[in-house]
SETORBA-13719 format. One record per residue (C-alpha): x, y, z; chain. Coordinates in steps of 0.25 Angstrom, whole numbers. Layout:
<recs>
+-------+-------+-------+--------+
:  east : north :    up : cadena :
+-------+-------+-------+--------+
:     X :     Y :     Z :      A :
...
+-------+-------+-------+--------+
</recs>
This chain:
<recs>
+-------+-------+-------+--------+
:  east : north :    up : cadena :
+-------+-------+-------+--------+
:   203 :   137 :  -100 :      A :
:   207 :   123 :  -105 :      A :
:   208 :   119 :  -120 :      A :
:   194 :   112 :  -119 :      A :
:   189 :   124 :  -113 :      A :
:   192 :   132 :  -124 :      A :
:   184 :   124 :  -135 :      A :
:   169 :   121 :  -135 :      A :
:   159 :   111 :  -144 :      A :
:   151 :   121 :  -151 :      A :
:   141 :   118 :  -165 :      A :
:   146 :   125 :  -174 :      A :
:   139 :   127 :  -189 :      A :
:   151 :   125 :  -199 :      A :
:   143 :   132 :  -210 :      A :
:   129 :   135 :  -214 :      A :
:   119 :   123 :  -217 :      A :
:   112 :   110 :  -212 :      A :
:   113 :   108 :  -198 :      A :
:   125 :   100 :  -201 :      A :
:   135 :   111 :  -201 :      A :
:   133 :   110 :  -186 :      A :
:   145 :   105 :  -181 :      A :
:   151 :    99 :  -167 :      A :
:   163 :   107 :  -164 :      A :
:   174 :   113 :  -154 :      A :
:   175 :   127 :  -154 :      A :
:   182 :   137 :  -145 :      A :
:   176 :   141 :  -132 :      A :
:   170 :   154 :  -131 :      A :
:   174 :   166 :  -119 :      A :
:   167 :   174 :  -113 :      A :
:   170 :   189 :  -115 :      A :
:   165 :   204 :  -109 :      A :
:   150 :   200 :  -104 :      A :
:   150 :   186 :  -109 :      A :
:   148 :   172 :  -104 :      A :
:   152 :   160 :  -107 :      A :
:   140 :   150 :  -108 :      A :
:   141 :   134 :  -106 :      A :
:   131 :   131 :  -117 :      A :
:   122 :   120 :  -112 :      A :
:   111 :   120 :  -123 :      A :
:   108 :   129 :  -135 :      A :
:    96 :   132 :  -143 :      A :
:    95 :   131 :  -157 :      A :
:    86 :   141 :  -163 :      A :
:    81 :   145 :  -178 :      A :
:    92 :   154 :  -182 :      A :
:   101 :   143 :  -178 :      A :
:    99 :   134 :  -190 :      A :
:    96 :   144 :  -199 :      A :
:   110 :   153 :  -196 :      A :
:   115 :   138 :  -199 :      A :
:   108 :   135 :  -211 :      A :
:   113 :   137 :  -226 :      A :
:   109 :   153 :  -229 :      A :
:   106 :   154 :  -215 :      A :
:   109 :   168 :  -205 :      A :
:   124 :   166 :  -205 :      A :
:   134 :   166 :  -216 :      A :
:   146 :   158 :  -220 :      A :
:   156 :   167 :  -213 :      A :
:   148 :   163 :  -199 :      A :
:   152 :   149 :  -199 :      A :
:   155 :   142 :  -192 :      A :
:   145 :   146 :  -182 :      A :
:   141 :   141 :  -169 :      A :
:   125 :   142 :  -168 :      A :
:   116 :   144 :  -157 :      A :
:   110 :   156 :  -149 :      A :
:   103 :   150 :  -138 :      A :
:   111 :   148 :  -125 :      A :
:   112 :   141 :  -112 :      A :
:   120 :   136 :  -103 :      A :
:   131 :   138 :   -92 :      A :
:   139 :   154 :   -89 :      A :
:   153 :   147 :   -90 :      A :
:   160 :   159 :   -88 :      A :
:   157 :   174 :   -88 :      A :
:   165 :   188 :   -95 :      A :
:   170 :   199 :   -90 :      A :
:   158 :   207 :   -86 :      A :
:   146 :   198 :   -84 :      A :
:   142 :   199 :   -70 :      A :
:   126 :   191 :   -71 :      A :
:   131 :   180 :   -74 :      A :
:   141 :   169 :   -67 :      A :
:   146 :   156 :   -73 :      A :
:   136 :   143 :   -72 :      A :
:   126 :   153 :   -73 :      A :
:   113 :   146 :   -82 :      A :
:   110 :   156 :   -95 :      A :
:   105 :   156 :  -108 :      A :
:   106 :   166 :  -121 :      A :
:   104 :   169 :  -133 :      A :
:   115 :   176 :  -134 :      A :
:   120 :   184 :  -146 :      A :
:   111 :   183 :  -156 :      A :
:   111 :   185 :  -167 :      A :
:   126 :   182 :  -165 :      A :
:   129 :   167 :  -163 :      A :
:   134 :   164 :  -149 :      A :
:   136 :   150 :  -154 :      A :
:   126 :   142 :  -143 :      A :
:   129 :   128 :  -149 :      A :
:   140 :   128 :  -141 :      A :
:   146 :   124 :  -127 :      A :
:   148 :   137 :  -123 :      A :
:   144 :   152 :  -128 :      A :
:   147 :   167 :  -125 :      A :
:   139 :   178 :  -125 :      A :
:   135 :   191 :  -118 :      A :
:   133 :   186 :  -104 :      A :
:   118 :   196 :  -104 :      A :
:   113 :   188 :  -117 :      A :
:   108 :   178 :  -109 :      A :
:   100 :   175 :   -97 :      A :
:   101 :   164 :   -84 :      A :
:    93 :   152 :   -88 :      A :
:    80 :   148 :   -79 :      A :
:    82 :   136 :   -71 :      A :
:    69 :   131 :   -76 :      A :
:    76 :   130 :   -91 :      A :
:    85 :   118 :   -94 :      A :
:    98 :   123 :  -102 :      A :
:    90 :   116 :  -114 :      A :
:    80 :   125 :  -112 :      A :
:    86 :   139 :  -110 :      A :
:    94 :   137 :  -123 :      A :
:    79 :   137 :  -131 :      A :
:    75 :   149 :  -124 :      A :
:    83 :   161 :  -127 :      A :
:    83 :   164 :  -142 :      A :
:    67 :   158 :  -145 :      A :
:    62 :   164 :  -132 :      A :
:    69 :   178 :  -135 :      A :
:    65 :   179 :  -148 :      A :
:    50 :   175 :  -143 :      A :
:    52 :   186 :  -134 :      A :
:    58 :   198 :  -141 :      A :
:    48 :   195 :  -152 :      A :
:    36 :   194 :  -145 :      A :
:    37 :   204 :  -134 :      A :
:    47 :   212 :  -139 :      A :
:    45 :   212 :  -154 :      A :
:    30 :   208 :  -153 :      A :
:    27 :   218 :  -139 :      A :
:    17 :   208 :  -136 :      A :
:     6 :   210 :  -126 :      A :
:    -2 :   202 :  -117 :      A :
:   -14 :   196 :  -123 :      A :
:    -9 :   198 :  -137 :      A :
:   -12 :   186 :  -147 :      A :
:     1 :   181 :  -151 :      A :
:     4 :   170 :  -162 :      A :
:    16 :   163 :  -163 :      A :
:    20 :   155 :  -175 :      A :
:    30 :   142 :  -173 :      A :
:    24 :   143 :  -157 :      A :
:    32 :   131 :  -155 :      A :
:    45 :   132 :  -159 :      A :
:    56 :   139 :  -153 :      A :
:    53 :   152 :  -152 :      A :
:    37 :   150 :  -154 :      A :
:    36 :   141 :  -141 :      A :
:    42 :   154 :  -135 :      A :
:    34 :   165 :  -139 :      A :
:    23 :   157 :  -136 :      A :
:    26 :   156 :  -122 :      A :
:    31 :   172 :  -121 :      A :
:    19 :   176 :  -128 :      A :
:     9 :   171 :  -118 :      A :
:    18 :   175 :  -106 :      A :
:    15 :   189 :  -111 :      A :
:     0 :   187 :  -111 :      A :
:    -2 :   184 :  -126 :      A :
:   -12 :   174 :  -131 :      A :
:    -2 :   167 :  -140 :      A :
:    -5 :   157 :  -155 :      A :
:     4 :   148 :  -159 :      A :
:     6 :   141 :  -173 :      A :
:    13 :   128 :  -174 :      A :
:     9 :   113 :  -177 :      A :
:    -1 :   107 :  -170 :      A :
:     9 :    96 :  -165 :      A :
:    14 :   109 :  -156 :      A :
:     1 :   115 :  -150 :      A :
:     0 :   107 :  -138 :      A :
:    15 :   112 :  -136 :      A :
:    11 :   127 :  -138 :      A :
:    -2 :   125 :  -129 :      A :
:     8 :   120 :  -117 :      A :
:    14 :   136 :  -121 :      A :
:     2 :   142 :  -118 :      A :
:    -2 :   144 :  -133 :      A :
:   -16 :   149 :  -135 :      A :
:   -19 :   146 :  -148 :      A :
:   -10 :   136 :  -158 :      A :
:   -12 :   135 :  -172 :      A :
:    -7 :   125 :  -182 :      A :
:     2 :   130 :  -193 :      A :
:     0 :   119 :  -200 :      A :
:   -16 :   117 :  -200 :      A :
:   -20 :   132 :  -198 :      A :
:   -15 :   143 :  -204 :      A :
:   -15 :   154 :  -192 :      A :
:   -18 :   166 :  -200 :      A :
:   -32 :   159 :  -204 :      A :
:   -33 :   156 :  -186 :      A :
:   -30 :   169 :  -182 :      A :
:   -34 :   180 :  -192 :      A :
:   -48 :   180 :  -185 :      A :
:   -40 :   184 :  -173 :      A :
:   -26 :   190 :  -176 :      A :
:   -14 :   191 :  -166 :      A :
:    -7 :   202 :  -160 :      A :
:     7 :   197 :  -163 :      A :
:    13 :   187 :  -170 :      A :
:    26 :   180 :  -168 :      A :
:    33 :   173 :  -179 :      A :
:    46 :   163 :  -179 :      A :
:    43 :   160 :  -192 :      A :
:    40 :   171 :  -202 :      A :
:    42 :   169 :  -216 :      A :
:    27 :   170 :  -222 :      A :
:    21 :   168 :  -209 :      A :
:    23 :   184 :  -206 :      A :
:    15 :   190 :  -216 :      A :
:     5 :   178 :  -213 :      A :
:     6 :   182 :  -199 :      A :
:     1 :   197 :  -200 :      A :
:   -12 :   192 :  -204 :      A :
:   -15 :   187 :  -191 :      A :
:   -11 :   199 :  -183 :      A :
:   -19 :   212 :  -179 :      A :
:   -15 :   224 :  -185 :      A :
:    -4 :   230 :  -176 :      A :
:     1 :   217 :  -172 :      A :
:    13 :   212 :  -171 :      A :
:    23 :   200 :  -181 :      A :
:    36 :   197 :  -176 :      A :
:    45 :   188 :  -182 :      A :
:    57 :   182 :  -178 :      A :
:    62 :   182 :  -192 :      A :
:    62 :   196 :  -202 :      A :
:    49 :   200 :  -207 :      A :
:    45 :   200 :  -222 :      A :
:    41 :   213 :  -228 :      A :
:    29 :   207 :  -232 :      A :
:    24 :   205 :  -217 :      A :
:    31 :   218 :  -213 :      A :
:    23 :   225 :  -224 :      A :
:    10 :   222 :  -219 :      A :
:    12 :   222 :  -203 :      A :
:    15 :   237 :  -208 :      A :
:     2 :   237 :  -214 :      A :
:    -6 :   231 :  -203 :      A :
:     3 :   237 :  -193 :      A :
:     7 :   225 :  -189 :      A :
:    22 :   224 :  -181 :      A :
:    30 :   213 :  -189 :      A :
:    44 :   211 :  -183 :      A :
:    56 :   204 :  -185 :      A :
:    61 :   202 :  -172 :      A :
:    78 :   195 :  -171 :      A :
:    80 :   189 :  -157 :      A :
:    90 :   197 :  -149 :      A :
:    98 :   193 :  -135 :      A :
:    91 :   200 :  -123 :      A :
:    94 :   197 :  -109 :      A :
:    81 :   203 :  -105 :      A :
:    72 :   197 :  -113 :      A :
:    79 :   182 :  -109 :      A :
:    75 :   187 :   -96 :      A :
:    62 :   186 :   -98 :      A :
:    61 :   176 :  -105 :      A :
:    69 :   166 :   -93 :      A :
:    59 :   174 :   -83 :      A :
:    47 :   167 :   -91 :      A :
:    53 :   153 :   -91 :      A :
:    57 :   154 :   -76 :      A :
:    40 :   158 :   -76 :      A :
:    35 :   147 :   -82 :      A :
:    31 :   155 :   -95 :      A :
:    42 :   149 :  -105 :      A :
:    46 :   137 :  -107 :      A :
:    54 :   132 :  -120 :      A :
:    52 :   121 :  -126 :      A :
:    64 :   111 :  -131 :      A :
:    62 :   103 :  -143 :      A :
:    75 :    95 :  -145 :      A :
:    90 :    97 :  -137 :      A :
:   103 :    91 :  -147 :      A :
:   116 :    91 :  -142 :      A :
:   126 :   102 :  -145 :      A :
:   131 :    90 :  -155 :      A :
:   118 :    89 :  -164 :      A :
:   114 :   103 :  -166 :      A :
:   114 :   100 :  -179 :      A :
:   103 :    90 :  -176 :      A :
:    97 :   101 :  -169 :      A :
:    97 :   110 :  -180 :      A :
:    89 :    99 :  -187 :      A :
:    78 :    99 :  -177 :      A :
:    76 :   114 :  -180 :      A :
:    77 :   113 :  -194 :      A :
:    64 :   105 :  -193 :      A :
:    57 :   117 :  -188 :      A :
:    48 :   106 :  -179 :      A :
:    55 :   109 :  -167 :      A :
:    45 :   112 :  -153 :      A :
:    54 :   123 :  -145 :      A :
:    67 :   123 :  -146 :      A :
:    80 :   114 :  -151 :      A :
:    92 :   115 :  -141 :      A :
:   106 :   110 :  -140 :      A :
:   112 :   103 :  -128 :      A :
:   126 :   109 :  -128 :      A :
:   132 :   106 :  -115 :      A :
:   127 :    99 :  -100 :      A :
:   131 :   103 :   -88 :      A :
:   145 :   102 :   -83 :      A :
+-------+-------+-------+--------+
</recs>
C-alpha cells in the first residue's frame, strides 16, 4: 500500500453543534479484518439520527468526538477479509452496517461485516441505493415485523413523504394494505404517484377528526412526541402504534387500556430483511425518492437541508465517481 493509499478524505464532526463542526479532513484508511470488506464509498445518505447525534445534547457524548457520521452505505468491494467467500472485489453493495455503532459513511472508504450488506440492483444509481437501507429497513422492520401487518389492513402513515414515510408507504401497499398518508398538500400529488389511497393535510385537517369515523388498523409514526397519544384515537381496539422513537407512558398507558400494541421499534442491521427489500425494487414496487445530492465537501450544507424538515425523500452525499 502506497503512502496515499493509506490516508482517505472523510467528514469528520470535530465536536457537537451546528452543522459547522463538519469538517473536510485526511484521515487513516481503514482495513478489512475476519469477515470484513473494504467498501469504496461512492454516495452516502444522511438520515435523522445523523444531525441530531451531531447536534449540541445530541445521542453522543463529548468523549465520541471527533466522529465520522454516517450509516448508510454504497459503493465499490475494494478488497475482501479472511473469511468472506459471497463477495469478490468490484462487487456493487450497499448497508447499513453497524448500527447503532458509527461505521463512519462520510467517507471514501468504509469497513464492516461483509453480511451487513446486500448487492445493489442494477436498476438503483449509487445515489439511490445509499437512501435505501436505514429508511427502507426501518419502514420494514416496523411495519411488518413490529406492526405484523396483514393484507387489506388500513394503514396510516405520518410524515408519508419524508424518508422513511415515502418508504412505508410503498411497503405497505406491496403487502395489500390500503394505506393514509399525512403530509402537506404541496406533496399529495407525490404520494398519489406511491399509490397512496388517501392523503391528508396536516396543516388544514387535523386526522383524528377525518379518521375517527373510520379508525386504522396500524399506525406508523416517524414522528411521535404528542402525535402518539393523538394517534391511539384513530385506531381500533387491538390495533397496533409503532414508533420509531420511544413511546411516552402516557400513550403506553392507554394502548394498555384499549389493548392497543404501542412500540418503539430501533432499526437493526438485517441481511435478510435488505433482501427483501432490494427483491421489490428489482419488482418495481419501491422506488426512493432523492430530494437533494452534496458533495462529500458540503455535508454541512446538507445537514442544513435536513435541518429544514422540508425535504421530499432523501438528502445524499456524492463521495466518490468511478475510477
Amino acid at each position: 500500500m502506497t503512502a496515499n493509499e493509506k490516508t482517505m478524505q472523510a467528514v469528520v464532526a470535530k465536536g457537537s453543534g451546528g452543522p459547522e463542526v463538519l469538517q473536510l479532513e485526511q484521515v487513516e484508511r481503514p482495513a478489512p479484518g475476519l469477515t470484513e470488506i473494504l467498501v469504496r464509498v461512492r454516495a452516502a445518505g444522511i438520515n435523522p439520527t445523523d444531525w441530531k447525534a451531531r447536534a449540541e445534547g445530541g445521542r453522543l457524548s463529548e468523549k465520541d468526538f471527533p466522529a465520522i457520521l454516517g450509516y448508510d452505505v454504497a459503493g465499490v468491494v475494494e478488497e475482501v477479509g479472511i473469511g468472506v467467500t459471497w463477495l469478490r472485489v468490484g462487487d456493487e453493495v450497499l448497508g447499513m452496517p453497524k448500527f447503532p455503532v458509527l461505521p463512519g459513511a462520510y467517507a471514501q472508504y468504509v469497513v464492516a461485516q461483509s453480511r451487513q450488506f446486500v448487492r445493489k440492483p442494477e436498476v438503483l444509481s449509487f445515489e439511490q441505493a445509499a437512501g435505501l437501507p436505514l429508511a427502507a429497513l426501518t419502514a420494514w422492520q416496523g411495519l411488518v415485523e413490529t406492526g405484523r401487518l396483514r393484507s387489506g389492513e388500513r394503514v396510516l402513515v405520518h410524515a408519508a413523504a419524508g424518508g422513511v414515510g415515502h418508504l412505508a408507504v410503498q411497503i405497505a401497499k406491496s403487502r395489500g394494505a390500503y394505506v393514509i398518508g399525512t403530509a402537506s398538500a404541496a406533496k399529495h400529488d407525490f404520494l398519489r404517484s406511491l399509490g397512496v389511497d388517501e392523503v391528508i393535510d396536516y396543516r388544514t385537517e387535523d386526522f383524528v377528526d377525518v379518521l375517527r369515523a373510520q379508525p386504522v388498523d396500524l399506525v406508523f409514526d416517524p414522528i411521535a412526541g404528542d402525535t402518539g397519544l393523538r394517534s391511539l384515537q384513530v385506531l381500533k381496539d387491538g390495533g397496533s402504534y409503532v414508533s420509531i422513537l420511544p413511546v411516552d407512558e402516557a400513550t403506553a398507558q392507554e394502548g394498555r387500556r384499549r389493548g392497543i400494541r404501542a412500540e418503539f421499534t430501533l432499526v437493526e442491521p438485517d441481511r435478510l430483511a435488505l433482501t427483501a427489500i432490494t427483491d421489490l425494487v428489482e419488482q418495481g414496487e419501491l422506488r426512493v425518492e432523492i430530494d437533494s445530492v452534496f458533495p462529500l465537501a458540503e455535508a454541512a450544507a446538507a445537514h442544513r437541508r435536513g435541518e429544514t424538515n422540508q425535504a421530499t425523500g432523501k438528502i445524499i452525499l456524492h463521495v466518490t465517481s468511478e475510477s
